[in-house]
TIROFI-343074 format. One record per atom (N, C-alpha, C, CB): residue number from 1; residue in one letter; atom name; x, y, z. Coordinates in Angstrom, 3 decimals, decimal comma, always signed. Atoms other than C-alpha are relative to their C-alpha. Glycine has a CB too. Layout:
<nodes>
     i   aa   at         xx         yy         zz
   NUM    a   CA          X          Y          Z
...
</nodes>
This chain:
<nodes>
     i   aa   at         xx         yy         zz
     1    x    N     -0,558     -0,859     -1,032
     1    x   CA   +105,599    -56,248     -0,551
     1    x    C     +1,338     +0,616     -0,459
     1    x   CB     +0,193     -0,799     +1,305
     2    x    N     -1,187     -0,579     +0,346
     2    x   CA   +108,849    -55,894     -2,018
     2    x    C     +0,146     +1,310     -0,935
     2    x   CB     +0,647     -0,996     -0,549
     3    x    N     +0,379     -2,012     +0,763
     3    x   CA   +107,979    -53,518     -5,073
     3    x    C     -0,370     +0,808     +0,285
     3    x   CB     -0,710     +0,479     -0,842
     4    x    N     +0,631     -0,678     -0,727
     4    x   CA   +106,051    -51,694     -2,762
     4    x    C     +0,828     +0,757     +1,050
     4    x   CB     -0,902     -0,762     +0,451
     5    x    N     -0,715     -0,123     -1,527
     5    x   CA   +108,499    -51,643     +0,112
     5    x    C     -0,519     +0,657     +1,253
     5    x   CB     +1,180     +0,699     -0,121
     6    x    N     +0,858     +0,187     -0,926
     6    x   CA   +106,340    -52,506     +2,411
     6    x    C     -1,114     +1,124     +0,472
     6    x   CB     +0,774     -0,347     +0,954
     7    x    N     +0,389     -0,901     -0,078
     7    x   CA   +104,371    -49,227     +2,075
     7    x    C     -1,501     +0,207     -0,774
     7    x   CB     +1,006     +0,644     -0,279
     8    x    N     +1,246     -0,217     +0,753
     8    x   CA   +100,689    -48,707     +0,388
     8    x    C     +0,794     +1,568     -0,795
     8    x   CB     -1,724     +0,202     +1,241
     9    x    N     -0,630     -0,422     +1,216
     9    x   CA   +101,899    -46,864     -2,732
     9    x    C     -0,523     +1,493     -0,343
     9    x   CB     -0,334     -1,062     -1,182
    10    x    N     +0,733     -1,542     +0,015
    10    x   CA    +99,241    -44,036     -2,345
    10    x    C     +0,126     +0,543     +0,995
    10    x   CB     -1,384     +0,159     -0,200
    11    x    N     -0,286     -1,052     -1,470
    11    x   CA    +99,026    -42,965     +1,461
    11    x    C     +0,939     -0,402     +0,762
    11    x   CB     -1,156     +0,137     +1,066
    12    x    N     -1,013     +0,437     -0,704
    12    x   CA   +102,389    -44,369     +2,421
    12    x    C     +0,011     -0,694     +1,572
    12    x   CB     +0,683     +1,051     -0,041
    13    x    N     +0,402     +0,702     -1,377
    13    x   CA   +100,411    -46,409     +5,461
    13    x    C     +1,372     -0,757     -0,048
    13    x   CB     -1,597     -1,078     +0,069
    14    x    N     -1,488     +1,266     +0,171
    14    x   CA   +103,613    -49,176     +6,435
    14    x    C     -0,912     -1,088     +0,891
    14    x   CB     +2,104     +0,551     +1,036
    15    x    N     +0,590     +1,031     -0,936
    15    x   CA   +101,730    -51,240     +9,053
    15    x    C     -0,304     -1,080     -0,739
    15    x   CB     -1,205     +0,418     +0,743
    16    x    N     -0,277     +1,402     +1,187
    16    x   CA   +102,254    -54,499     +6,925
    16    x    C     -1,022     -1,116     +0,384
    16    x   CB     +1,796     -0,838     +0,133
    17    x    N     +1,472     +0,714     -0,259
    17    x   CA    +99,700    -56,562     +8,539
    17    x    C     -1,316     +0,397     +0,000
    17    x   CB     -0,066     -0,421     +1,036
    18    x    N     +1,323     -0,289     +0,813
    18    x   CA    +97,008    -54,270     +7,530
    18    x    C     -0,214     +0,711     -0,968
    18    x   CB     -0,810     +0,426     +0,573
    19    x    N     -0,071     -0,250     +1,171
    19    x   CA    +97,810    -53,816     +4,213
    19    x    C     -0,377     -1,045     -1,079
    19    x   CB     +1,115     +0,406     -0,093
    20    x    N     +0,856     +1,062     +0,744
    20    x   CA    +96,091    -55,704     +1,344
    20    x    C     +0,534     -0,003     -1,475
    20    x   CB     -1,686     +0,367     +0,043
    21    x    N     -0,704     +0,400     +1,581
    21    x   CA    +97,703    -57,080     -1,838
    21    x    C     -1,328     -0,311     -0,661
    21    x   CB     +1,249     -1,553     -0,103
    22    x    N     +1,315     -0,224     +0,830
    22    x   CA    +94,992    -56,096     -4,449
    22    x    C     +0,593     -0,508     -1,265
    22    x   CB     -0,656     +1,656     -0,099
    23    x    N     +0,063     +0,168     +1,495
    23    x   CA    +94,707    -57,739     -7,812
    23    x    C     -0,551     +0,892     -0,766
    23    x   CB     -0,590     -1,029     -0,349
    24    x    N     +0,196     -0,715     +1,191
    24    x   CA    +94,525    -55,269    -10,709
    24    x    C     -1,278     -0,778     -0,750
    24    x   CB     +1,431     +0,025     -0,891
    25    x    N     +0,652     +0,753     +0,931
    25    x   CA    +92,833    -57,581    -13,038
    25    x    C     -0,939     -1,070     +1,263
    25    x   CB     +1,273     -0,838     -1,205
    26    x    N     +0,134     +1,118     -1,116
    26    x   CA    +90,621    -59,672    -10,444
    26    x    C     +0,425     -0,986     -0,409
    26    x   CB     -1,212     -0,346     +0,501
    27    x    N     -0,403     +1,300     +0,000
    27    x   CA    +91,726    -62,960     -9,917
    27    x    C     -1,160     -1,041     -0,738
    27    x   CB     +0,297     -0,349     +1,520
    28    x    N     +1,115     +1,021     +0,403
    28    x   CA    +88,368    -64,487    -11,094
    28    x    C     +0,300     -0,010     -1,924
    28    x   CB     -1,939     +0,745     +0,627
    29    x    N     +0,336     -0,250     +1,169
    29    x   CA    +88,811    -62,695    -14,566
    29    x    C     +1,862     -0,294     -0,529
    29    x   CB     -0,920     +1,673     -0,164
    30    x    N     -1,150     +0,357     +0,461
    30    x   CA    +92,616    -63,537    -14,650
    30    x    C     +0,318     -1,375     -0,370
    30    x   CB     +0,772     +0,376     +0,794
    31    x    N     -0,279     +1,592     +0,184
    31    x   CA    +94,276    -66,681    -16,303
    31    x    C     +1,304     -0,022     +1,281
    31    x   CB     +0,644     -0,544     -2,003
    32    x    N     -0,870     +0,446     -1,137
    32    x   CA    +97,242    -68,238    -14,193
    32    x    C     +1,014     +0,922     -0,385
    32    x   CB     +0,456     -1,620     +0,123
    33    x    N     -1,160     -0,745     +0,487
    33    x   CA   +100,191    -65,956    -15,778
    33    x    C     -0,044     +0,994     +0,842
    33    x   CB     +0,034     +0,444     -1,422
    34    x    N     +0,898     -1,295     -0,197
    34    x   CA    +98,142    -62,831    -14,593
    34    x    C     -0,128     -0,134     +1,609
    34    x   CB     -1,671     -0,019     -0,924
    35    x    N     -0,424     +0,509     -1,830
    35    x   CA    +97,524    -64,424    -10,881
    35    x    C     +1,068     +0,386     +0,077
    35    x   CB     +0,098     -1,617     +0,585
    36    x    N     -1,050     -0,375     -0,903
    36    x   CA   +101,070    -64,490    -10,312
    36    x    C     +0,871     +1,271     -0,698
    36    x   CB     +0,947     -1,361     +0,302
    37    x    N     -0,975     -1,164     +0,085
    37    x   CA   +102,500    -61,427    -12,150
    37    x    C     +0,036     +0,984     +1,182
    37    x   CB     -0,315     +0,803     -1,223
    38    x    N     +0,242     -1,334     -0,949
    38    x   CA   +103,344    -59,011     -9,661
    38    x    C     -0,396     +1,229     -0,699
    38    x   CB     +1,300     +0,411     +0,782
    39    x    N     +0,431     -1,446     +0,204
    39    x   CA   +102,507    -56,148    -11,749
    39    x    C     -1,686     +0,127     -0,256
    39    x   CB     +0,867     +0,617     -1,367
    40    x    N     +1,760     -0,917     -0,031
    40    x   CA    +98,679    -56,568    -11,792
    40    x    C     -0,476     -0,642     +1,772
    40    x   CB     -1,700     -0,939     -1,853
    41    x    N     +0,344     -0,168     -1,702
    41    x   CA    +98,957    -56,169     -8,083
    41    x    C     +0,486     +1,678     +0,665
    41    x   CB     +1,139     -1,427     +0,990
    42    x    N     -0,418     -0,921     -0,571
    42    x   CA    +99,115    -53,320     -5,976
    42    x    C     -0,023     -0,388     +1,426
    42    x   CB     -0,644     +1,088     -0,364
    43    x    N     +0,467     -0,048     -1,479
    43    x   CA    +99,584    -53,130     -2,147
    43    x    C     -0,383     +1,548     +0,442
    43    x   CB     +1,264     -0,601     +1,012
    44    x    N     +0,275     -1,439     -0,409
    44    x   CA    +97,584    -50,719     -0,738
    44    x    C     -1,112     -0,114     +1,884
    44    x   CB     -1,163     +0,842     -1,738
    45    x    N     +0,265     -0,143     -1,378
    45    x   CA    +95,790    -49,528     +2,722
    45    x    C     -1,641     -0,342     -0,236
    45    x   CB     +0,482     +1,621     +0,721
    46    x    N     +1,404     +0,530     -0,052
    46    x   CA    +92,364    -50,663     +3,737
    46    x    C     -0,755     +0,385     -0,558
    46    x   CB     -0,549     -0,029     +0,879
    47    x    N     +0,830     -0,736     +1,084
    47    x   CA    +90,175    -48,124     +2,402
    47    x    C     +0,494     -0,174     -1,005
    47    x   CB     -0,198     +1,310     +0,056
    48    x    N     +0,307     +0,348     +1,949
    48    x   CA    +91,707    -48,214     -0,998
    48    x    C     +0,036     -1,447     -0,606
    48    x   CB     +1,328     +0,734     -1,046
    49    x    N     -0,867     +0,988     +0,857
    49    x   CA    +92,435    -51,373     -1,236
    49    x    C     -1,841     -0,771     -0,275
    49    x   CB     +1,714     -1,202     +1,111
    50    x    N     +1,813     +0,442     +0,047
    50    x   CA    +87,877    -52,317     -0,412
    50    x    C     -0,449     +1,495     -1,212
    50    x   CB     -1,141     +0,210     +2,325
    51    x    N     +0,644     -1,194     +0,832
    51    x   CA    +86,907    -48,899     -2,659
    51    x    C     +1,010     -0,506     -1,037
    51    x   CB     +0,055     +1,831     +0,600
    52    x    N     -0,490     +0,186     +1,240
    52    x   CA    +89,322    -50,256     -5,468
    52    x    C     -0,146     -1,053     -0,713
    52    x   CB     +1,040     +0,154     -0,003
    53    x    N     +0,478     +1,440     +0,279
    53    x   CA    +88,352    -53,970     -5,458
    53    x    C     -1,403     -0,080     -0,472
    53    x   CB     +0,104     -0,873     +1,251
    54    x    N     +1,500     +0,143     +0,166
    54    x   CA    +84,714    -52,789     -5,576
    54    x    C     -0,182     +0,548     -1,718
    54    x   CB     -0,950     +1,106     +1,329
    55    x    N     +0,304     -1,053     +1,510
    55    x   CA    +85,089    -50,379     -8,697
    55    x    C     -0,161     +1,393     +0,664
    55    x   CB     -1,720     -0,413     -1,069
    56    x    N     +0,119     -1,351     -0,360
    56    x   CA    +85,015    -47,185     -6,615
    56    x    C     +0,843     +1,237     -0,301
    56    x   CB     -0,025     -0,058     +1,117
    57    x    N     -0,915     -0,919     +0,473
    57    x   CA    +87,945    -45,917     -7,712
    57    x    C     +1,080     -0,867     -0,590
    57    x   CB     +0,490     +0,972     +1,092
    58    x    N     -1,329     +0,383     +0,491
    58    x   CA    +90,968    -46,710     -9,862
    58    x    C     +1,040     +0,895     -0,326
    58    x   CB     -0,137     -0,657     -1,028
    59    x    N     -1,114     -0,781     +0,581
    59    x   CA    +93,810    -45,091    -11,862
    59    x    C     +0,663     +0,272     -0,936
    59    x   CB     +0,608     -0,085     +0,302
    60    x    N     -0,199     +0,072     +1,657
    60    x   CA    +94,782    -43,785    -15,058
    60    x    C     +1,483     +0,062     +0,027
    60    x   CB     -0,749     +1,362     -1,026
    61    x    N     -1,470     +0,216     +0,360
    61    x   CA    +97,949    -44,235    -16,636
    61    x    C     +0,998     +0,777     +0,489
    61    x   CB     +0,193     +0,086     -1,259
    62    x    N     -1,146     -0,901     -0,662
    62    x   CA    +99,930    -41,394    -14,856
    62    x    C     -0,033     -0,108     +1,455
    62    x   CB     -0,137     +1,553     -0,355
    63    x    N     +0,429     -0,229     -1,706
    63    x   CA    +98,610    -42,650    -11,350
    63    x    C     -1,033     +1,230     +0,441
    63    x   CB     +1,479     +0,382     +0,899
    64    x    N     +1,176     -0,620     -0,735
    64    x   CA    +95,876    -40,360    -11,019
    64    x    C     -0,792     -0,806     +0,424
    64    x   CB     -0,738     +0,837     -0,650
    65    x    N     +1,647     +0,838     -0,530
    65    x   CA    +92,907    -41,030     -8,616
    65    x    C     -0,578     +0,049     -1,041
    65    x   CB     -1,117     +0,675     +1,195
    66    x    N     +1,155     -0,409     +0,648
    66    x   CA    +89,808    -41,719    -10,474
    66    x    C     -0,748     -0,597     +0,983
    66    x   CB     -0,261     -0,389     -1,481
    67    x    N     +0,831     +0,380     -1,042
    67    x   CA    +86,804    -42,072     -8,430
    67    x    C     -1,069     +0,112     -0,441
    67    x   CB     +0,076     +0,587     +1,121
    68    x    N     +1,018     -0,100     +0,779
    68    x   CA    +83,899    -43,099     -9,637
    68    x    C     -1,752     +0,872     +0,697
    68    x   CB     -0,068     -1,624     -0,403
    69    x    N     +1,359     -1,072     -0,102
    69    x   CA    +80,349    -40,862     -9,449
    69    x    C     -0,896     -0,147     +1,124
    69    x   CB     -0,998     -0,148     -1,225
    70    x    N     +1,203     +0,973     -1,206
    70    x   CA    +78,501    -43,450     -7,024
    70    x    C     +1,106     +0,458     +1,856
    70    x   CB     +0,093     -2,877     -0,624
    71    x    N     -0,919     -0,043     -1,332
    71    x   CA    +81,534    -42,332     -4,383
    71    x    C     +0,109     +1,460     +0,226
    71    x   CB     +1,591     -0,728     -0,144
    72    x    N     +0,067     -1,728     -0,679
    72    x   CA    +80,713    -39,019     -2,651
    72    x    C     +1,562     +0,361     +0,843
    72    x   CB     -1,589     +0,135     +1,517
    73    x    N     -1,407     -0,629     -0,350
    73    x   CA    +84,113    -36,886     -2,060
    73    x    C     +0,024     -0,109     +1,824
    73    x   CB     +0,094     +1,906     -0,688
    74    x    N     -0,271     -0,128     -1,764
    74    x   CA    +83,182    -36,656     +1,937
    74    x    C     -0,344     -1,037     +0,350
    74    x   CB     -0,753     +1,042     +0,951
    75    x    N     -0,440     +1,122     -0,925
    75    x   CA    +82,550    -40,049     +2,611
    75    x    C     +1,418     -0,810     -0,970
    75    x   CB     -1,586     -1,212     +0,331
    76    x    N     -0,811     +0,777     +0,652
    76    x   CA    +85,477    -41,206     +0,443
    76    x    C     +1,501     +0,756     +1,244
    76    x   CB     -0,075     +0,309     -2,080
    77    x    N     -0,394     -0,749     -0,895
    77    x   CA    +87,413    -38,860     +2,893
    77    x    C     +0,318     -0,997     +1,066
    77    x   CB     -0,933     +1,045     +0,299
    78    x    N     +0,291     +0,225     -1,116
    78    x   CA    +86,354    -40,683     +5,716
    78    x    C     +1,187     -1,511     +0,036
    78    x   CB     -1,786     -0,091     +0,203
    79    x    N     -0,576     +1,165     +0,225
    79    x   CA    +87,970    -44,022     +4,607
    79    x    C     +1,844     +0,464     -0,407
    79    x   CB     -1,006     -0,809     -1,315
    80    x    N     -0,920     -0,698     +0,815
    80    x   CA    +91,171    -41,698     +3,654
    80    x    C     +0,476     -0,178     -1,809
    80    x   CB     +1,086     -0,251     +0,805
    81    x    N     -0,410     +0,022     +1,763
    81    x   CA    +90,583    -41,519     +0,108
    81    x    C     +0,011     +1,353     -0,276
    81    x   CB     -1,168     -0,798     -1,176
    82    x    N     +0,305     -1,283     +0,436
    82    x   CA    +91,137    -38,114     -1,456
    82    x    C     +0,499     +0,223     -1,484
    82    x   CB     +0,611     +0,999     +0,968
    83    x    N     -0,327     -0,233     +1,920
    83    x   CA    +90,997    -36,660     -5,389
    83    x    C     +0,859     +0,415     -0,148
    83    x   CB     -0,723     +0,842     -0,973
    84    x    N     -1,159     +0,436     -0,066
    84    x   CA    +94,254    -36,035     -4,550
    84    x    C     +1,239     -0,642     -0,327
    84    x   CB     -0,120     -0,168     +0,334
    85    x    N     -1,262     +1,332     +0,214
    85    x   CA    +96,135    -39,280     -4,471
    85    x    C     +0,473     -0,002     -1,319
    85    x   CB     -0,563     -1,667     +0,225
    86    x    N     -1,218     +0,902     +1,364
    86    x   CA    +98,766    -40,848     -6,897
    86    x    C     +0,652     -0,824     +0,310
    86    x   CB     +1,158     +0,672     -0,700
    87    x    N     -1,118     +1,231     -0,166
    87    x   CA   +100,507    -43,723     -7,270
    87    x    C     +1,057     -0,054     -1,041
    87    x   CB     -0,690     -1,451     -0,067
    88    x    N     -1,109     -0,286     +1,471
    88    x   CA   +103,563    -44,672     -9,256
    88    x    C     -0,998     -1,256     -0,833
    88    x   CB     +2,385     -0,552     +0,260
    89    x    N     +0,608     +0,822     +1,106
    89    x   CA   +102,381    -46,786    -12,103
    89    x    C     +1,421     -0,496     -1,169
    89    x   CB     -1,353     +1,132     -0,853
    90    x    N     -1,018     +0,118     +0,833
    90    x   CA   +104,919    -48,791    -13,947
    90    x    C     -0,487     -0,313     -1,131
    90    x   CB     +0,915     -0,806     +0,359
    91    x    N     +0,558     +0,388     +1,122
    91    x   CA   +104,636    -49,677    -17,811
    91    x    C     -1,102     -1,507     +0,127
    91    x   CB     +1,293     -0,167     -0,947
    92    x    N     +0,674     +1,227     +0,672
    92    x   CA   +103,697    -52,975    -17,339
    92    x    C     -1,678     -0,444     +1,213
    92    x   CB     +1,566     -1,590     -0,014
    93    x    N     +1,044     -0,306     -0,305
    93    x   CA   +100,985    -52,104    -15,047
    93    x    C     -1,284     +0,569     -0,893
    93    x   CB     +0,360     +0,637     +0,773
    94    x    N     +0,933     -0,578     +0,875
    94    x   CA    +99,184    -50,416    -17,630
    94    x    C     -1,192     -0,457     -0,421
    94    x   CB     +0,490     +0,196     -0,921
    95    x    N     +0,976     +0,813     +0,928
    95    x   CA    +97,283    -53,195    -19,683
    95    x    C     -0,920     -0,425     +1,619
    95    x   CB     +0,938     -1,651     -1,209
    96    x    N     +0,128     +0,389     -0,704
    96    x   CA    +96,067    -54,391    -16,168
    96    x    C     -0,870     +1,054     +0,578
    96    x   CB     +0,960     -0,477     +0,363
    97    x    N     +0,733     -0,801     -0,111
    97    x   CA    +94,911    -50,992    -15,231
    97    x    C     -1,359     +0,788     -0,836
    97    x   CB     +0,760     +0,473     +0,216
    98    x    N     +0,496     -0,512     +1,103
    98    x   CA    +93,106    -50,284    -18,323
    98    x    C     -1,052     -1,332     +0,078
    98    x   CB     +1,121     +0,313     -1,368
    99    x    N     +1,088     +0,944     -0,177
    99    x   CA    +91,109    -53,649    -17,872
    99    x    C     -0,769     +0,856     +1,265
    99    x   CB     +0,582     -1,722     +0,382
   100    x    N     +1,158     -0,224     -0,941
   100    x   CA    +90,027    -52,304    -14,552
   100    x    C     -0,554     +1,394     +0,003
   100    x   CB     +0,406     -0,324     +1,399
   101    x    N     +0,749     -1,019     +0,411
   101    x   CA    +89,082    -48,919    -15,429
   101    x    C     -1,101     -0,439     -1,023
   101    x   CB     +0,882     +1,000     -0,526
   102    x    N     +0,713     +0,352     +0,594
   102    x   CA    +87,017    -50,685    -18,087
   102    x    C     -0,951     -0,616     +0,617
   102    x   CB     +0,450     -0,454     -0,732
   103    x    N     +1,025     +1,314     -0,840
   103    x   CA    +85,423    -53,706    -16,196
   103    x    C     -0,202     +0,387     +1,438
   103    x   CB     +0,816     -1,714     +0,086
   104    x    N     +0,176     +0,064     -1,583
   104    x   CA    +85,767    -53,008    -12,750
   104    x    C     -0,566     +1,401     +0,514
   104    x   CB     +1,518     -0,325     +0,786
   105    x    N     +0,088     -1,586     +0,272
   105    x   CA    +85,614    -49,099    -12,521
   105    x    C     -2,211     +0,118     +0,025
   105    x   CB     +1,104     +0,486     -2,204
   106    x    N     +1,406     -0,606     +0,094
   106    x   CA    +81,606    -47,811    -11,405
   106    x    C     -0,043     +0,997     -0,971
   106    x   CB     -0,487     +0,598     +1,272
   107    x    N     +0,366     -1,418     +0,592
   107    x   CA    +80,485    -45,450    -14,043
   107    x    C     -1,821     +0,657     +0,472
   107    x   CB     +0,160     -0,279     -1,955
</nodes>
């Protein structure tokens, strides 16, 4: 919440109790270091935070959306996702993002 300040990082939702601290790297595929770094976490808003956990969409190194092929632009809409978005992305987010564009990421 704090790096975030208290805000989902893409659609600036604030409502802090329905906001969802997403693991970058899932937690299943992380060792313990990786669990608790804060940087392979994001907080983000409901829709992105279920369409980013699934592989529906992630984010390349400058914070662009990416959204993968299986996710039609008008129902991604609906959930407020749009090809649009950006987030900030710090360095040490990177390696973390680059796993889940690999592994997690629908092609």
């Amino acid at each position: 919440m704090k790096i975030w300040d208290g805000h989902c990082g893409v659609t600036g939702f604030d409502i802090s109790r329905l906001l969802r601290a997403s693991h970058i790297k899932p937690w299943r595929d992380s060792n313990n270091a990786e669990r608790l770094d804060p940087y392979n976490g994001l907080l983000l808003s409901p829709g992105f935070d279920a369409a980013f956990d699934a592989g529906y969409v992630s984010f390349d190194n400058d914070g662009a959306l990416l959204m993968a092929p299986r996710l039609p632009a008008d129902l991604a809409r609906l959930i407020g996702i749009v090809s649009t978005a950006r987030r900030f992305v710090a360095p040490s987010h990177l390696p973390y993002l680059a796993y889940h564009r690999d592994t997690v990421l629908l092609r």
